[in-house]
C-alpha positions in Angstrom: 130.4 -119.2 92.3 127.6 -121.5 90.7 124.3 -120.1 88.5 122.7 -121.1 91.7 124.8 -119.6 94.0 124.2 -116.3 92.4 120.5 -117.0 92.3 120.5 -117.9 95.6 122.2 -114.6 96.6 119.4 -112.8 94.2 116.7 -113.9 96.0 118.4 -112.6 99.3 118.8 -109.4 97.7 115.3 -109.4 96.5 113.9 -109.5 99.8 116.5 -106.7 101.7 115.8 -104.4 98.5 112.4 -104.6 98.8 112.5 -104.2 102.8 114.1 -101.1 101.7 111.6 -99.8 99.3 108.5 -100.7 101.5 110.2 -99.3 104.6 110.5 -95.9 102.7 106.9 -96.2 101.4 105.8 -97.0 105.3 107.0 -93.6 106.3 105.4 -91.8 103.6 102.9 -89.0 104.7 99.3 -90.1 104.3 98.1 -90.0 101.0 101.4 -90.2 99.2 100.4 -94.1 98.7 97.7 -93.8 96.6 99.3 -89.8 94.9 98.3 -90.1 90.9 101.9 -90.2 89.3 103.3 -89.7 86.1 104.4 -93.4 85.6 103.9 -96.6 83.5 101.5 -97.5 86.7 99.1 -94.1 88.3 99.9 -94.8 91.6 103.2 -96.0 93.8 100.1 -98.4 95.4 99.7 -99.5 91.6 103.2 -100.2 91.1 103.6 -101.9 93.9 100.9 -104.3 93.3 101.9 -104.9 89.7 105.5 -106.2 91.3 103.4 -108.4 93.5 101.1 -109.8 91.2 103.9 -110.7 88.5 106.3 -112.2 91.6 103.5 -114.4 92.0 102.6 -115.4 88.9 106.3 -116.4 88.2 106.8 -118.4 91.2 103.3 -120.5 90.4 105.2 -121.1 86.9 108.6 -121.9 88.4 106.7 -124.1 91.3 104.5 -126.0 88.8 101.4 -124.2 90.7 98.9 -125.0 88.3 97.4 -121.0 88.4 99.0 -120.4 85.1 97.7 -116.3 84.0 95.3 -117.0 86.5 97.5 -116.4 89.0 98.1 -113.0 87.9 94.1 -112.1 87.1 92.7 -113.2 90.0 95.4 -111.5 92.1 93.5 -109.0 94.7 95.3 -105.7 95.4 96.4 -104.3 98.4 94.8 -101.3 99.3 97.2 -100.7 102.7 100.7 -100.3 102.5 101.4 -102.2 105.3 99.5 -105.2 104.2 101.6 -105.5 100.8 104.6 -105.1 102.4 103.3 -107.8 104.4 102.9 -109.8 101.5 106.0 -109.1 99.3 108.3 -110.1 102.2 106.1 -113.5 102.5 106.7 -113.9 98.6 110.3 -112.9 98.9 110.9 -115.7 101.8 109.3 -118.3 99.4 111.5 -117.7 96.6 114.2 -117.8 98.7 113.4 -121.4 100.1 112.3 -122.4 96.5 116.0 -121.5 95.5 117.6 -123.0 98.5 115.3 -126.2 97.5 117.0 -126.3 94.0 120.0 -128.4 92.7 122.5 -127.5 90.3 120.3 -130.1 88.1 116.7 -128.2 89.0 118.1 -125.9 86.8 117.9 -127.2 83.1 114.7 -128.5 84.4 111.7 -127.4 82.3 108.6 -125.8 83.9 105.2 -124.8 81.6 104.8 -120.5 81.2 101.4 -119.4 80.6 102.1 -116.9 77.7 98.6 -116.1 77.2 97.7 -116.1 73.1 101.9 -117.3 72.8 100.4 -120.5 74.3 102.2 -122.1 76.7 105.7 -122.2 76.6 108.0 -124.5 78.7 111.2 -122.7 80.2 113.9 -123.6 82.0 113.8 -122.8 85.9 117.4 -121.5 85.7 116.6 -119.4 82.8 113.2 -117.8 84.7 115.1 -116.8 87.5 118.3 -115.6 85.6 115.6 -113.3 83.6 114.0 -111.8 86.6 114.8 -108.1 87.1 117.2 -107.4 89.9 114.2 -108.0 91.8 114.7 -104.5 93.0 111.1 -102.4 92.5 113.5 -99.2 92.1 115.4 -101.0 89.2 112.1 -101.8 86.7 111.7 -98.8 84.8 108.0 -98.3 85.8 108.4 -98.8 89.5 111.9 -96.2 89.0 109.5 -93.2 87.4 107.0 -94.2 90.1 109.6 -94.3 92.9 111.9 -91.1 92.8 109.0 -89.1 93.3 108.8 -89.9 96.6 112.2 -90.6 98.5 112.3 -89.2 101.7 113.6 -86.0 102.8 116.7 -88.3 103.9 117.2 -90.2 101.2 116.4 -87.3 98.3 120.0 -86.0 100.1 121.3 -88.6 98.6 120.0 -88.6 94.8 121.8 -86.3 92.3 120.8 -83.0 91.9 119.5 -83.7 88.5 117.5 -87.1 89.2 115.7 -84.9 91.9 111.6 -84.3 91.0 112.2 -81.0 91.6 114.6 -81.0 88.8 112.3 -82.9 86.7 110.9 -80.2 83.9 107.1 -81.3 83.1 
């Protein structure tokens, strides 16, 4: 298998991970969306917007976009769970055809990163996408705190006793 094989596969994998993780928060009870949490972001809604924001911003630098950090600070959250889910499965279906537009070649290419006071850095495409999480919100330590919390009752069967939030000691 090729570097873009497997990035090709990843972006797949991004979008039925995140189906999963926004089909669980879709059958949360009301409220549990916008619960404060002990987490790197105060809300699961926070998290979740975060993920989206920074998706974005790396597929204006990876598609030459010309947003740079812009396209992260003028991102608008989503206040409705539906409506970001909405959203991250339209971002994950663009970097999956912007991957299945690459060549083997596209890969060394070099695209411009907004780094903010860093300056602007230029990266290689391959080396962007190689360097993105799994993709999968549960597996970016923020989103993971924020996430447990809230499996449900179905899927808590199926976490370890000890990574339960029950288990959790304050």
């Amino acid at each position: 298998m090729t570097l873009l094989d497997h990035l090709r596969r990843m972006a797949r994998n991004n979008l039925w991970s995140n189906d999963r993780v926004y089909r669980a928060v879709l059958a949360m009870q009301p409220g549990e969306f916008d619960a404060k949490r002990t987490s790197l972001f105060p809300s699961i809604k926070e998290t979740l917007n975060h993920i989206l924001a920074v998706d974005r911003l790396y597929l204006d630098f990876l598609t030459d976009g010309g947003l740079g950090a812009a396209a992260y600070d003028d991102y608008v959250p989503f206040d409705h769970a539906a409506s970001l889910a909405e959203a991250q499965a339209d971002f994950d279906r663009k970097l999956i055809a912007f991957c299945d537009g690459l060549s083997e070649a596209d890969l060394d290419r070099r695209v411009i990163t907004d780094r903010r006071e860093d300056g602007k850095i230029p990266e290689r495409i391959g080396d962007i996408l190689a360097c993105l999480p799994a993709r999968h919100p549960s597996s970016r330590p923020g989103a993971r705190d924020a996430l447990r919390h809230f499996r449900p009752a179905a899927a808590a069967r199926r976490i370890p006793t000890r990574l339960r939030p029950e288990a959790q000691k304050g």
